[in-house]
N, C-alpha and C positions, 0 to 999 in steps of 0.2 A: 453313323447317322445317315450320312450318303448312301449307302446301300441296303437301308432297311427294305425290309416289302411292308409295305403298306396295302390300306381298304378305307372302309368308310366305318368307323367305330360308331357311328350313330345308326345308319345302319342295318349290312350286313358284319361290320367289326372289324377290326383290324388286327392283323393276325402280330404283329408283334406289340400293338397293346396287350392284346391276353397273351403274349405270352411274358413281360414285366408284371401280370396281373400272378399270376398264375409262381410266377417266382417269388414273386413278393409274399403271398398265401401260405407258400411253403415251408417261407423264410419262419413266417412267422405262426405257425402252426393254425391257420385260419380256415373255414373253408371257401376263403375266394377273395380277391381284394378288388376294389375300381381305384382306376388311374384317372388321376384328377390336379388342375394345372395349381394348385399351392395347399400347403397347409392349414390356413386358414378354413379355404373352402370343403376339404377334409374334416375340419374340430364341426363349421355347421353342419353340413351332412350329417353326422353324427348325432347332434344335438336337435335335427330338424325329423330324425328317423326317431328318437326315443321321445322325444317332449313333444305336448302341445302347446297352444295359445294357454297362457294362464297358468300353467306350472310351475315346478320351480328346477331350476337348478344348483348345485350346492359344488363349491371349489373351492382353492386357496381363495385371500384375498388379494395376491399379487399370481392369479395362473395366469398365462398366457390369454386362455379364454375369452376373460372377460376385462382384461387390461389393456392388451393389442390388438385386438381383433373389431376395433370400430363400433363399438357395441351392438355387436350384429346378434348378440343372442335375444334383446329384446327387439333391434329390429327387424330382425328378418323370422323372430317365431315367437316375439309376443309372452318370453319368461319371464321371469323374476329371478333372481339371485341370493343366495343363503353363502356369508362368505364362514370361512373357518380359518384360525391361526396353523402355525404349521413351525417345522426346526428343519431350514434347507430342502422344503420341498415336502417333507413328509407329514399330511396332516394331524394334528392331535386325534386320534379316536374316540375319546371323549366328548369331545365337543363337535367330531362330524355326526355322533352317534344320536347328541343332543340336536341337532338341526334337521334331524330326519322326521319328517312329517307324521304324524298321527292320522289315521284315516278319518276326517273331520271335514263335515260340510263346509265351515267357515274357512278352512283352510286351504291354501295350493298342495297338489301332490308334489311330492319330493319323487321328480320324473327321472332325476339321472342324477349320479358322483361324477364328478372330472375330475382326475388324477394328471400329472405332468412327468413324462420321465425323458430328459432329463430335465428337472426344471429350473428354467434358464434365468428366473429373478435373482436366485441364490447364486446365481454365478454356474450355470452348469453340475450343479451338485447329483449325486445318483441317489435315486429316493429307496430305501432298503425295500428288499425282495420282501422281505417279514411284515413290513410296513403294506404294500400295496397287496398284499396275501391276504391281513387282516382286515383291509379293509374290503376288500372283494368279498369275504366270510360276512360282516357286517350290514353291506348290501343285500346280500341273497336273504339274510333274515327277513329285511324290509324289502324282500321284491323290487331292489332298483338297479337298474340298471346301471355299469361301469364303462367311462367313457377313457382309454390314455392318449392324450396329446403326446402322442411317442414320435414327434420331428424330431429330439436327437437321440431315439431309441437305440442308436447304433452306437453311439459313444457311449451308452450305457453297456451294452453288450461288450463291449473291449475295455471297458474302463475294471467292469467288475467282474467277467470269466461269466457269465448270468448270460444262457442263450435269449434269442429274440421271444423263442419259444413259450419258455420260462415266463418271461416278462408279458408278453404276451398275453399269458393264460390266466393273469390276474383283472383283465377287462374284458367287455362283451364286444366292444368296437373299438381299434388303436387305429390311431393315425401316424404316418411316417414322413417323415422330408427326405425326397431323395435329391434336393439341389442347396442341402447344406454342406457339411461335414462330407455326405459320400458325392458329393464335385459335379451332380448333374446339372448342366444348367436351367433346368424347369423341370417341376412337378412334384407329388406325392402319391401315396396308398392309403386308400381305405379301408379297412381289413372288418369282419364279421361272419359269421354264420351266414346262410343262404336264405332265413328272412329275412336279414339285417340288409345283406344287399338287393335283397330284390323292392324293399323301401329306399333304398339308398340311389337306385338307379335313378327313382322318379325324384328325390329329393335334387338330385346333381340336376336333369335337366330343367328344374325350377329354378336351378341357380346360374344355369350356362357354360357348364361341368364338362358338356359333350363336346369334343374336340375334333370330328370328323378325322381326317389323315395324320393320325396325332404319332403312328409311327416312328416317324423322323425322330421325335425328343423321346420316346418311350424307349427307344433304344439306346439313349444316352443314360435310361434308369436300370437298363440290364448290364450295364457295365459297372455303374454306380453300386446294385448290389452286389454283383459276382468279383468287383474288383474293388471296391472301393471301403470295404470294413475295416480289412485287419490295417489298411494303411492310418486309420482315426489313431492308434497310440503316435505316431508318427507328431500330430497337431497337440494331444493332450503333454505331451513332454515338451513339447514350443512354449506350450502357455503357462508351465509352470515356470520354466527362463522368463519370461516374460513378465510374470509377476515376482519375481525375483529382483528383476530388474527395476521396476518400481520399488519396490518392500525395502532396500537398501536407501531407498532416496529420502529426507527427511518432506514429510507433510504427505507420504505418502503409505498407505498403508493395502497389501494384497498379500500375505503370506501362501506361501507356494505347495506350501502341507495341506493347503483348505479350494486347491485349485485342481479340483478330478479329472475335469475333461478338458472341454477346448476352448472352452471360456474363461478369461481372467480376468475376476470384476476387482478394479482399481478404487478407494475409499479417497478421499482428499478429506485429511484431518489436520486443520488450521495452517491451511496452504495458503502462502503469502509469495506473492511474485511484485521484485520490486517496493516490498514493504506493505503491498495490497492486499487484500485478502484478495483470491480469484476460487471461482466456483467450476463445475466439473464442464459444463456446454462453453466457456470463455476458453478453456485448455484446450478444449478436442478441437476450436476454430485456430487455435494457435499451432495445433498437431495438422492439422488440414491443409494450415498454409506451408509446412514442412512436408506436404505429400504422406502422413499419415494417417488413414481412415480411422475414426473408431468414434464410439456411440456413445455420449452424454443419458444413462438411465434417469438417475436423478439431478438435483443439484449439486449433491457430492459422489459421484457415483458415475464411472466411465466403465463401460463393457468391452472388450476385445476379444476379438475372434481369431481363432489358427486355424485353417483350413489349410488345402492342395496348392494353395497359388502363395502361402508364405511362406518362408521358410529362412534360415538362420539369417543371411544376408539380411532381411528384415528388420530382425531384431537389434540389428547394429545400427542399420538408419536409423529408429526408431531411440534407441541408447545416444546416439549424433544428435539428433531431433530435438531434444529432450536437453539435451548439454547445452544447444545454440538458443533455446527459449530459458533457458532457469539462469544460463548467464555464468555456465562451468568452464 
């Protein structure tokens, strides 16, 4: 990062942004991608280049999309939302089939599908090749557009032998996190065809996208992909320990068969401490005051992440942690 060469990405460019841009493209069989400072701003880009005011967009009803993302699809472009059920991420087709707009006056256009791979409500689950195949086939009948929230596209890619490529070719625009799973510490890719980004440019600097000397962290992305993939089995084999390590504990429920990638979503089923009932955000503050981080999703429902900075020793404070709060 020290010795990147840098420019002015706004702009005459910056010669080691396109060249993270230009890798990432490749990676992912696109013709071009923009580097852009989170995933978030990635999923609207996307959404802001296919949709207009008053359309609709159609997704899980727990996708990232439109769960975490601050409800910026009606704030910042004025959608509506068609939700569809779904088994670990993969939508029924039936019922996205059924939420596809009819071309009708009274109606909003069914502007764009959002797909999630991997998607990280289910605990990091991989959404089958066949699954997002069909639905890509489904869209093109109804001329819509295919959107993947691919932030952890990479653990998909090692989890399942399934190149980026591959996965890729099932949407018209993917988005990627390069400061998850692959350890950069800022940024993503926007990946599409060469109208996709040549709307996608204007859409970024409506949002503040442009980063001038952005260099410096872009080369923390070109290591991230050239180095940073094949080490993702490395986390997914963490977090199966890890839910292991729960799944044996009584009130605790994460079997490690159902735990693909680098996520291990923790259940709390009739967990009592001290004769209490305790709910999952009461624990994670009790794991906090123990020095370990992790994410209250729902009321019974804790999320943990394995990433480059954990690793076994971890799992043992965490094992410690867990013995000095239950009272082993």
């Amino acid at each position: 990062m020290g010795s990147a060469e840098v420019g002015d990405d706004v702009l005459d460019g910056d010669p080691t942004v396109q060249r993270l841009e230009r890798l990432g493209a490749e990676w992912l069989g696109k013709a071009g991608a923009l580097y852009v400072p989170s995933g978030t701003m990635a999923n609207q880009i996307a959404v802001g280049v296919w949709a207009r005011g008053g359309d609709e967009l159609i997704a899980l009803a727990d996708a990232h999309v439109l769960l975490f993302e601050a409800g910026a699809v009606g704030a910042l472009h004025g959608l509506q939302s068609a939700t569809v059920a779904g088994h670990n991420g993969a939508p029924d087709l039936d019922e996205l089939r059924a939420r596809i707009r009819p071309d009708f006056i009274h109606m909003p256009t069914t502007a764009l599908i959002s797909v999630e791979q991997t998607h990280m409500s289910s605990g990091g689950r991989v959404v089958p090749l066949a699954s997002l195949q069909a639905i890509r086939e489904l869209a093109r009948e109804h001329q819509a557009p295919v959107h993947m929230d691919g932030a952890r596209l990479a653990n998909a890619v090692v989890a399942s032998g399934t190149s980026a490529r591959d996965w890729a070719a099932c949407a018209d625009s993917v988005s990627v996190c390069l400061s998850k799973g692959l350890g950069a510490p800022v940024g993503s890719l926007i990946a599409g065809d060469d109208e996709f980004l040549e709307r996608a440019r204007v859409v970024r600097k409506r949002l503040g996208g442009w980063m001038r000397q952005a260099g410096v962290i872009a080369a923390a992305g070109i290591v991230a992909l050239e180095s940073g993939v094949e080490r993702l089995a490395e986390d997914h084999r963490l977090a199966r320990e890890l839910a292991a390590l729960f799944d044996e504990r009584a009130g605790f429920v994460s079997p490690p068969d159902q735990t693909e990638t680098n996520l291990a979503i923790v259940r709390l089923v009739d967990f009592e401490l001290a004769g209490q009932p305790m709910d999952a955000p009461t624990l994670a503050g009790l794991l906090g005051e123990e020095g370990i981080g992790v994410m209250a999703l729902q009321a019974d429902v804790l999320r943990f992440v394995c990433h480059r900075d954990v690793g076994p020793s971890d799992l043992e404070r965490l094992s410690s942690a867990l013995d000095a709060i239950l009272g082993a």
